[in-house]
C-alpha positions as CSV (number, residue, x, y, z in Angstrom):
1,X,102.0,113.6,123.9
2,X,99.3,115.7,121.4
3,X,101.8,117.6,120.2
4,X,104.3,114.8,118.9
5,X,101.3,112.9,117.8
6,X,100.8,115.9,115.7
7,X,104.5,115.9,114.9
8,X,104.5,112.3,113.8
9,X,100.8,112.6,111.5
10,X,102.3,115.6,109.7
11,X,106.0,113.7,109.3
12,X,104.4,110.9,107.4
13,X,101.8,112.3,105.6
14,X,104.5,115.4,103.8
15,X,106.4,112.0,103.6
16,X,104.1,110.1,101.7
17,X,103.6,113.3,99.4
18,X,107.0,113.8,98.9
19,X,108.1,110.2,98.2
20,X,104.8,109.2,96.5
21,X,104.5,112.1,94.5
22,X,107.3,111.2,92.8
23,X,106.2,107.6,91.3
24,X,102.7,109.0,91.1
25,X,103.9,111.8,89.0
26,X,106.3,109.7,86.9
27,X,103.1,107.8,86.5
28,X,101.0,110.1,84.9
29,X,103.5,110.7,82.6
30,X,103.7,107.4,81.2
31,X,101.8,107.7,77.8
32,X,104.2,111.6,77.1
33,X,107.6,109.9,78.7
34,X,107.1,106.5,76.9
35,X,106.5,106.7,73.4
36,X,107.0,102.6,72.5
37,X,106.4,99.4,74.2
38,X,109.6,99.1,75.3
39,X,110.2,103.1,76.5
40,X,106.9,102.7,78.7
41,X,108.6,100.1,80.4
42,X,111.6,101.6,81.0
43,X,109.5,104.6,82.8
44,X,107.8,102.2,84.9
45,X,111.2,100.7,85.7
46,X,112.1,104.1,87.1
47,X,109.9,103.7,89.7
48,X,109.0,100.2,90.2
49,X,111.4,99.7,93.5
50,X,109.9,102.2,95.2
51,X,106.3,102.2,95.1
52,X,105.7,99.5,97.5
53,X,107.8,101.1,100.3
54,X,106.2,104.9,99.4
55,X,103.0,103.6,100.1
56,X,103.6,102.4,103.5
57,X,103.8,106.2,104.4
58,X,100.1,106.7,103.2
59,X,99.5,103.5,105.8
60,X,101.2,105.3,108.2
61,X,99.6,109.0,107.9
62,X,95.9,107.0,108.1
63,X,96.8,104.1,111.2
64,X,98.8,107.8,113.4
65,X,95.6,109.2,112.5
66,X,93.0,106.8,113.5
67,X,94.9,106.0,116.3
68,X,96.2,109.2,117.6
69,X,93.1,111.3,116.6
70,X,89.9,108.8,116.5
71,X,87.5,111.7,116.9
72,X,88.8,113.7,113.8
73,X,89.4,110.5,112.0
74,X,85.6,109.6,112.1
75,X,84.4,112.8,111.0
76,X,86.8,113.5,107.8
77,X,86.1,109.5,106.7
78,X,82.3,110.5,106.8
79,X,82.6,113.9,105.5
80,X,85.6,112.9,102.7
81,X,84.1,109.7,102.0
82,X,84.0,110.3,98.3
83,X,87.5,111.9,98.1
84,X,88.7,108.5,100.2
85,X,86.7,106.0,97.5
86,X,88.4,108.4,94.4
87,X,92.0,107.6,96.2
88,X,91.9,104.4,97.3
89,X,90.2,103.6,93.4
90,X,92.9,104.9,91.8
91,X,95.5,103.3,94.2
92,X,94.2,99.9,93.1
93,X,93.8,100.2,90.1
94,X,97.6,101.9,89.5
95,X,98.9,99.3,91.8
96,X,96.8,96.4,89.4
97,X,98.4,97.9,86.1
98,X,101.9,97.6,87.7
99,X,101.6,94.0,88.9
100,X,99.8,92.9,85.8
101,X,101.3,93.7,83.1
102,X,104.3,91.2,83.1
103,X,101.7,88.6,83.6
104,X,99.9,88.9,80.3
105,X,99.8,87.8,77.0
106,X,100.5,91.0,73.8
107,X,101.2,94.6,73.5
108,X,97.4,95.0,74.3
109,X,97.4,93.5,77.8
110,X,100.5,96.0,78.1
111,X,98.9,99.1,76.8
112,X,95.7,98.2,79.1
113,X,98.3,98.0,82.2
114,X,99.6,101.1,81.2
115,X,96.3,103.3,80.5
116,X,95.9,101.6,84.3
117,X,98.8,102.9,85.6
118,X,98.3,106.5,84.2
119,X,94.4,106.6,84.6
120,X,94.9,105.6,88.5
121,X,98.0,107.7,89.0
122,X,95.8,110.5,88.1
123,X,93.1,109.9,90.0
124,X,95.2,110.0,93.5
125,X,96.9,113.0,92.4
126,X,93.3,115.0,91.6
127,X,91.6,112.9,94.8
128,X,94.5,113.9,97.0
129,X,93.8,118.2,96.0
130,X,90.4,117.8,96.3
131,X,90.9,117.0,99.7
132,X,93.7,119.5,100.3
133,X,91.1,121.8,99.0
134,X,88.4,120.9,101.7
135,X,90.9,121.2,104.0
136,X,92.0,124.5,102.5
137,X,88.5,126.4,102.4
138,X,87.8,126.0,106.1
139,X,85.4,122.7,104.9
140,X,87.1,119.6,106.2
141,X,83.9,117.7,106.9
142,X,82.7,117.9,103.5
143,X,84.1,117.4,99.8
144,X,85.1,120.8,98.2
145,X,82.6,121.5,95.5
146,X,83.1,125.2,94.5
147,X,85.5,126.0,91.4
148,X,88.5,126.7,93.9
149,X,87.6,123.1,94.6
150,X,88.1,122.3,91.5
151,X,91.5,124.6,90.5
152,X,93.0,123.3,93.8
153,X,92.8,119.8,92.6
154,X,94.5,120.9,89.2
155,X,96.4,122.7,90.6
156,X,97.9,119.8,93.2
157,X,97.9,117.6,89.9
158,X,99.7,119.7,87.9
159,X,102.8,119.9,90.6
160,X,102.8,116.1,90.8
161,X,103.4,115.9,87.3
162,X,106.2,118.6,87.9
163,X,107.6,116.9,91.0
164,X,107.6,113.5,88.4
165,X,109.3,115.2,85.6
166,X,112.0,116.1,88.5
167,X,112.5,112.4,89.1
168,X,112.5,110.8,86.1
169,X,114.9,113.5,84.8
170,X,117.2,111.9,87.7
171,X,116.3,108.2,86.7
172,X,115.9,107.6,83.3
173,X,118.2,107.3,80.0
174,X,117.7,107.3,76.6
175,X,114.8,109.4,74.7
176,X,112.4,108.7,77.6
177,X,115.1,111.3,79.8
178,X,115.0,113.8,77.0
179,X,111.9,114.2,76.8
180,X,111.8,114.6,80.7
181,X,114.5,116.6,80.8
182,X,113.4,119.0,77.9
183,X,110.5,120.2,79.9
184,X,112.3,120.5,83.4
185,X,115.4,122.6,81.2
186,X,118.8,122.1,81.5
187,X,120.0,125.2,84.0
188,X,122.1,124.4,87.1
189,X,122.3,121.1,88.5
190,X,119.7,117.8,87.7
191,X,118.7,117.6,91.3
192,X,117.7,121.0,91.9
193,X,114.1,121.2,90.1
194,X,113.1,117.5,91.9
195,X,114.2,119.1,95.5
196,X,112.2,122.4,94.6
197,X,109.1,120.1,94.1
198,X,109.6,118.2,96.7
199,X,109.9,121.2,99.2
200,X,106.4,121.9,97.5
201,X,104.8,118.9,98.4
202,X,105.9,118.7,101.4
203,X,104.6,121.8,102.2
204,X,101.1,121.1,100.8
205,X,99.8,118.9,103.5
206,X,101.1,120.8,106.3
207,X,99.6,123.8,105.2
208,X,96.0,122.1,104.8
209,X,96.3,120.5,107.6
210,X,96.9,123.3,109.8
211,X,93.5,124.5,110.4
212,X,92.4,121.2,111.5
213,X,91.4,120.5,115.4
214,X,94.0,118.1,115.9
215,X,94.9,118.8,119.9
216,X,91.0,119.0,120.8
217,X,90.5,115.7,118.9
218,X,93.2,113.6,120.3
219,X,93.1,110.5,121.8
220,X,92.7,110.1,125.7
221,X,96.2,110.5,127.8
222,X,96.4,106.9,128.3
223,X,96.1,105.4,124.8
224,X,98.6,108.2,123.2
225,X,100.8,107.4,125.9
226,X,100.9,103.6,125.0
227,X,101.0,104.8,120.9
228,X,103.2,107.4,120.7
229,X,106.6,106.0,122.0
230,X,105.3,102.9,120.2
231,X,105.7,104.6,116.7
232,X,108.8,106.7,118.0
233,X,110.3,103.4,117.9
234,X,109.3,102.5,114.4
235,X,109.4,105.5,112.5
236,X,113.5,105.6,112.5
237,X,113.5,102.0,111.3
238,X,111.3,102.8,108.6
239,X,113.4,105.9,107.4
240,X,116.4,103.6,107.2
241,X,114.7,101.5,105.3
242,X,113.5,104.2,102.6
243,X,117.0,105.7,102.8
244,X,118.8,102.2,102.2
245,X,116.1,101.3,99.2
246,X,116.7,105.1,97.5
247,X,120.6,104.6,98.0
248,X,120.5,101.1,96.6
249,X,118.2,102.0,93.6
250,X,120.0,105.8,93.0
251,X,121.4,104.9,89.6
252,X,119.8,105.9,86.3
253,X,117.5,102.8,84.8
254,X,118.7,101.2,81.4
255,X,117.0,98.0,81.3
256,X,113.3,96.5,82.8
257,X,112.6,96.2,86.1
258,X,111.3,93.1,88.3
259,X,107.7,94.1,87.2
């Protein structure tokens, strides 16, 4: 039972990389992809019916590992506590700027959604490598504060903007895809630099999370027992889900979306 616990913790958490990375990185590109008004919202329209379901693997990664690994779980929450308040910050605050900024009267509310969008995006793709970093150094019970700290955070940052350029080369039309696609170039197929990124990603987490004491801080025999087969059931239902929602939505944007 430890070991698919461990199975299912690192399955959603390279998921959430690998699907969120993608809006997050899209995102942070807002101001560069979107040069008007009307651009910018056709950016955020590349991304708008997938944010929602994206983040439920972030939900997923935490409740597998507070209920799998409670031990472990109170120790990086204490130790990361920082890195978690950075995250979750930026989470809001993107998640505010999407809702919002249909809601509000002028191109100032707008541009103040939009600064909220990027600003936040960036702040969970810097907050997610600095923990990737702690993890990474051999430090998981305290934030990374060295310069490799620092670089590792950039570093993550810089391939969600990549893995974003990859995606909204895929979704968008119209000046706000050249741009995208000027930067990711123009050599073999459109889908090949976004899967490239997204093998990336989804390598990212497993690799930092490898060194981590996962079997020794697992629950007790009884309470994975009643967990485990639990989200076994669940997980395929939400995959079909994410897979019907990117089938539905696989056409390039033209036009504003629902937000």
């Amino acid at each position: 039972m430890e070991t698919l616990a461990i199975a299912l913790l690192a399955f959603f958490a390279a998921g959430w990389s690998v699907l969120a990375g993608a809006d997050l990185g899209t995102g942070m590109l807002t101001p560069w992809l979107g040069r008007s008004d009307g651009e910018r919202r056709l950016v955020l329209a590349s991304f708008a019916p997938f944010f929602l379901g994206n983040e439920v693997w972030l939900v997923a990664t935490a409740g597998v590992l507070i209920g799998c690994f409670p031990a472990l779980e109170g120790e990086l929450l204490s130790g990361q506590l920082p890195v978690l308040v950075a995250l979750l910050t930026g989470w809001i605050l993107r998640d505010a700027g999407l809702w919002s900024r249909g809601r509000g009267p002028g191109p100032r509310w707008r541009a103040g959604c939009d600064a909220a969008v990027t600003c936040g995006s960036w702040a969970v793709a810097l907050s997610w490598g600095w923990l990737l970093a702690a993890l990474l150094t051999g430090r998981p019970y305290a934030p990374a504060t060295s310069s490799t700290g620092l670089l590792t955070a950039l570093a993550v940052a810089a391939l969600f903007v990549a893995h974003g350029l990859g995606f909204a080369a895929l979704r968008l039309t119209g000046p706000p895809y050249e741009r995208a696609r000027r930067l990711v170039g123009r050599a073999g197929r459109p889908w090949q630099p976004f899967a490239l990124t997204a093998v990336l990603m989804g390598g990212l987490p497993l690799w930092a999370g490898a060194g981590l004491p996962l079997a020794e801080r697992a629950a007790s025999p009884a309470t994975l027992v009643l967990l485990v087969p639990a989200l076994l059931v669940v997980t395929p239902l939400l995959v079909a889900v994410q897979a019907w929602m990117w089938h539905a939505f696989r056409h390039r944007v033209t036009g504003p979306s629902y937000l």
